[in-house]
C-alpha positions as CSV (number, residue, x, y, z in Angstrom):
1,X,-159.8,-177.4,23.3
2,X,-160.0,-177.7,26.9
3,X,-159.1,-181.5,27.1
4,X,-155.8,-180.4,24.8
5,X,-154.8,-177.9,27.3
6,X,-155.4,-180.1,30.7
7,X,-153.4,-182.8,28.5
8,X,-150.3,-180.3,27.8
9,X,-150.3,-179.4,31.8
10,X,-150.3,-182.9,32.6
11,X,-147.6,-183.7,29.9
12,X,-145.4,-180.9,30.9
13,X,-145.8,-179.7,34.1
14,X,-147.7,-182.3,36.3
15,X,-145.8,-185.4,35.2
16,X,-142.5,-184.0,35.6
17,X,-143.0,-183.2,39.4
18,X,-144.4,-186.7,39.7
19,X,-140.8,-188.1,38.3
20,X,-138.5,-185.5,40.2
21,X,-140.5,-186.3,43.6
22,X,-140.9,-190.4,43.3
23,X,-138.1,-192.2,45.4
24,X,-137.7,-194.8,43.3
25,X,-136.7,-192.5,40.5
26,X,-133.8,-193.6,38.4
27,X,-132.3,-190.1,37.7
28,X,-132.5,-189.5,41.9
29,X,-130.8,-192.4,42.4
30,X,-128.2,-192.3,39.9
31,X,-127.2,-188.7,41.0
32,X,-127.2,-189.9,44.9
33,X,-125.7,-193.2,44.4
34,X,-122.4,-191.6,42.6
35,X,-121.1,-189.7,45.4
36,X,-121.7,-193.1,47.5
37,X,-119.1,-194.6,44.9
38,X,-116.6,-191.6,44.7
39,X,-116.7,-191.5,48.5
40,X,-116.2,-195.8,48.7
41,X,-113.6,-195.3,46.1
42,X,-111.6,-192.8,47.8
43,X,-111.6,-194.8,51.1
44,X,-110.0,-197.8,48.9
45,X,-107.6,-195.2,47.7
46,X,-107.0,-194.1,50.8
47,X,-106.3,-197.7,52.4
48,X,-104.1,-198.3,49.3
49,X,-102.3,-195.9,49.9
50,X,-101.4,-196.6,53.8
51,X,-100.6,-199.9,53.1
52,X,-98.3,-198.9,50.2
53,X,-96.7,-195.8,52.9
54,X,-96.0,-198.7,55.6
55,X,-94.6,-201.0,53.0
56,X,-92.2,-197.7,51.7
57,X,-91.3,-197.2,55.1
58,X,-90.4,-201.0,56.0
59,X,-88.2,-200.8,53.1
60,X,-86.7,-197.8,53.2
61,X,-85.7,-198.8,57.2
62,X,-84.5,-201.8,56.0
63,X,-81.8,-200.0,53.1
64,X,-81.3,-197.5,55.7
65,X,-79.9,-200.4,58.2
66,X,-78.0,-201.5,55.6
67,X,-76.4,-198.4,54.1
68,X,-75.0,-196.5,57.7
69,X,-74.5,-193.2,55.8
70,X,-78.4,-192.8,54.9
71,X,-79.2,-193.1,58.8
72,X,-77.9,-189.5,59.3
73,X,-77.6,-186.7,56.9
74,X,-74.2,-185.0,58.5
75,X,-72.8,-188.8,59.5
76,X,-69.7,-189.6,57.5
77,X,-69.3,-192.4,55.4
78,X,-65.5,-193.2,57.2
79,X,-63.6,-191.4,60.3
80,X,-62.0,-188.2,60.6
81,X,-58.3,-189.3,59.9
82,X,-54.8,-186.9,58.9
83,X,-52.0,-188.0,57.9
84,X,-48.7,-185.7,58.3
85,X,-44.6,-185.5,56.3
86,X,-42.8,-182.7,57.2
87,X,-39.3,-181.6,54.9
88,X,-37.2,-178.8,55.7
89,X,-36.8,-176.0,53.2
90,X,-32.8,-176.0,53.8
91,X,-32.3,-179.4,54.5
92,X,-28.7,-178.2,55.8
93,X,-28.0,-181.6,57.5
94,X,-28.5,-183.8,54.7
95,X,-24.6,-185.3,55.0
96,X,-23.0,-182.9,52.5
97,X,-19.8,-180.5,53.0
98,X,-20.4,-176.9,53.7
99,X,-18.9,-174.0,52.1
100,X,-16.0,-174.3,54.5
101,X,-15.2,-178.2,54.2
102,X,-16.9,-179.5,57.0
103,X,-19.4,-182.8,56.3
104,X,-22.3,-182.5,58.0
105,X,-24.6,-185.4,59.3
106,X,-27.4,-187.3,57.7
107,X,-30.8,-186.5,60.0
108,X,-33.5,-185.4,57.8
109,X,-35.4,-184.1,61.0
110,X,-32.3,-182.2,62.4
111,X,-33.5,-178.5,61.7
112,X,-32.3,-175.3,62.3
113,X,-33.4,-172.1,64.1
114,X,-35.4,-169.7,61.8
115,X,-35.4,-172.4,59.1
116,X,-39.3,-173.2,57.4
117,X,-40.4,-176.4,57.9
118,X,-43.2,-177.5,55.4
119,X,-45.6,-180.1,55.8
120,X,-48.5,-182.4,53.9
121,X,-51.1,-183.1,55.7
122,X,-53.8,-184.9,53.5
123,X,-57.2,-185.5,55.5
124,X,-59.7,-188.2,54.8
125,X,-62.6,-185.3,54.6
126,X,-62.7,-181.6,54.8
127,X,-60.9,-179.9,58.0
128,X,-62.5,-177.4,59.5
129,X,-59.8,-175.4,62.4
130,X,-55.9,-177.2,61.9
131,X,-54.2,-176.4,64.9
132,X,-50.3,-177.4,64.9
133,X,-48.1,-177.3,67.8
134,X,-44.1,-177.6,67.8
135,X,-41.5,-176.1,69.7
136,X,-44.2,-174.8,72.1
137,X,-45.7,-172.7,69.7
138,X,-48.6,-173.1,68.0
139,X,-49.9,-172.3,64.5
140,X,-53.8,-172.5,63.3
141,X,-55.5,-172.9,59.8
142,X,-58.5,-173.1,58.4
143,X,-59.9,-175.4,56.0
144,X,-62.2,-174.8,52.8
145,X,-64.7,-176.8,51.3
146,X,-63.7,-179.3,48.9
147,X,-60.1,-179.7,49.5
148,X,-58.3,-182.6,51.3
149,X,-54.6,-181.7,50.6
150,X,-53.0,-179.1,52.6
151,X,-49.6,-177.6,52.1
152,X,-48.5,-175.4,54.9
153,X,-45.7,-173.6,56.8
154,X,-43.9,-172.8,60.1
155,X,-40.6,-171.0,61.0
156,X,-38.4,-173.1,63.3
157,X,-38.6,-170.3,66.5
158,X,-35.4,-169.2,67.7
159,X,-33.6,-170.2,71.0
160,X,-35.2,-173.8,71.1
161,X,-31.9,-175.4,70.1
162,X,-32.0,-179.3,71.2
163,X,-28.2,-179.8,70.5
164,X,-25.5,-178.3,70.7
165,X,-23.2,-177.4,68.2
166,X,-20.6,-180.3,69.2
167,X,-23.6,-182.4,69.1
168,X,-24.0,-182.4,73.4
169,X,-27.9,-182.7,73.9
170,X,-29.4,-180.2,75.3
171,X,-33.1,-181.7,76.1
172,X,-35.2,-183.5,74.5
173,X,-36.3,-183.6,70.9
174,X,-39.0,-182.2,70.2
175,X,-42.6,-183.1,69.0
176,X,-44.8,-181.8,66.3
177,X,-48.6,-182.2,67.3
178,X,-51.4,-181.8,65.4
179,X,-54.4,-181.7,65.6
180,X,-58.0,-180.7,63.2
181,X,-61.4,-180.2,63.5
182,X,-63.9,-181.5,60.6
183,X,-65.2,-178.4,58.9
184,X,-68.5,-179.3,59.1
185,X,-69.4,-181.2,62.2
186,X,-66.2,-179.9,64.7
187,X,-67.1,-182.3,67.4
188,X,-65.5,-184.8,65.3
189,X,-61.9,-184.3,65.8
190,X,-58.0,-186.3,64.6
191,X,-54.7,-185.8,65.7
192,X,-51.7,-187.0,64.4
193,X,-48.2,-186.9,66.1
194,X,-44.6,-186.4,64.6
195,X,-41.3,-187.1,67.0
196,X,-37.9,-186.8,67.5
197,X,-36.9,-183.6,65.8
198,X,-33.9,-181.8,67.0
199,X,-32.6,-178.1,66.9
200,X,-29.1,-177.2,66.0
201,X,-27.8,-174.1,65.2
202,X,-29.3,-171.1,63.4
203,X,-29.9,-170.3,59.3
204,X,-27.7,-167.1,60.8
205,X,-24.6,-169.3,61.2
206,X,-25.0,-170.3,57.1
207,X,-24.1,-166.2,56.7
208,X,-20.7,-165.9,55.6
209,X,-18.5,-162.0,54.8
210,X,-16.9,-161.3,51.8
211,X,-14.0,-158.8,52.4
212,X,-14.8,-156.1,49.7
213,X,-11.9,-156.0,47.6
214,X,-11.0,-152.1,46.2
């Protein structure tokens, strides 16, 4: 009876201790030698993966050389340009007869006083502040995103009359200026530069009476 108990301690208590506490144990070293491999595996990872980072970053230096518009985010793909055609609303010198018989010349950029002058002005990317300056005035606008095709307005001021009405000149034609801003970056800037428009006479001369008849 006694042997069968000291065998049963041995079997369950003593030889266990002996396993759990030998060095050379297999389940010690298994346990030990995984995080070994997890931790040697992860620094292969981890060299991987710097390699791979500096390759990425060789390449993406090398598309970014040659495709200019990925070096910057807010750089344009092509300049800030505006283009500019003005047209008279009236047109009054565009060589026909008036209501009393008299031809007048051909100069589509002879205007008169108080008449609206419209202009196109297309730009190659979204305007920002479109300042325009004529007769020593000067009108501003203001762009919105997405468009690129502005159709605006002035009124020819009064008293800026470049000729006379028997055609004697007066001064100088004048110059329409403009100039714009790009909406989102407005230190990049275009100007664009019509000439040679003359002033003659006022859209008040085109008023004529009609005696009321009883």
């Amino acid at each position: 009876m006694h042997r069968m108990i000291l065998f049963s301690v041995f079997c369950f208590i003593l030889l266990p201790l002996v396993l759990l506490t030998c060095p050379d144990n297999l389940l010690l070293s298994r346990h030990s030698k995984r995080p070994a491999d997890v931790s040697e595996t992860a620094t292969t990872i981890t060299k991987i993966v710097v390699h791979s980072t500096i390759d990425m970053a060789d390449g993406a230096s090398d598309q970014m050389a040659m495709s200019p518009p990925l070096l910057e985010a807010n750089s344009m793909i092509s300049p800030f340009t505006l283009s500019a055609a003005a047209q008279p609303a009236i047109e009054y010198y565009a060589g026909q007869k008036n209501s009393l018989g008299d031809e007048n010349s051909l100069d589509a950029q002879r205007l008169l006083s108080g008449e609206q002058l419209n202009l196109s002005l297309p730009f190659s990317h979204e305007p920002g502040l479109i300042e325009i300056r004529f007769c020593d005035e000067t009108w501003r606008y203001y762009g919105i995103p997405g468009r690129l095709n502005y159709q605006v307005s002035l009124i020819v001021p009064e008293n800026k009359e470049t000729l006379a009405a028997d055609g004697t000149r007066l001064t100088e034609a004048w110059p329409l200026q403009i100039r714009a801003e790009a909406l989102y970056d407005n230190s990049l800037t275009s100007q664009c530069e019509l000439t040679g428009f003359d002033v003659m006479g006022d859209v008040h001369g085109l008023i004529r009476l009609q005696p009321l008849v009883w």
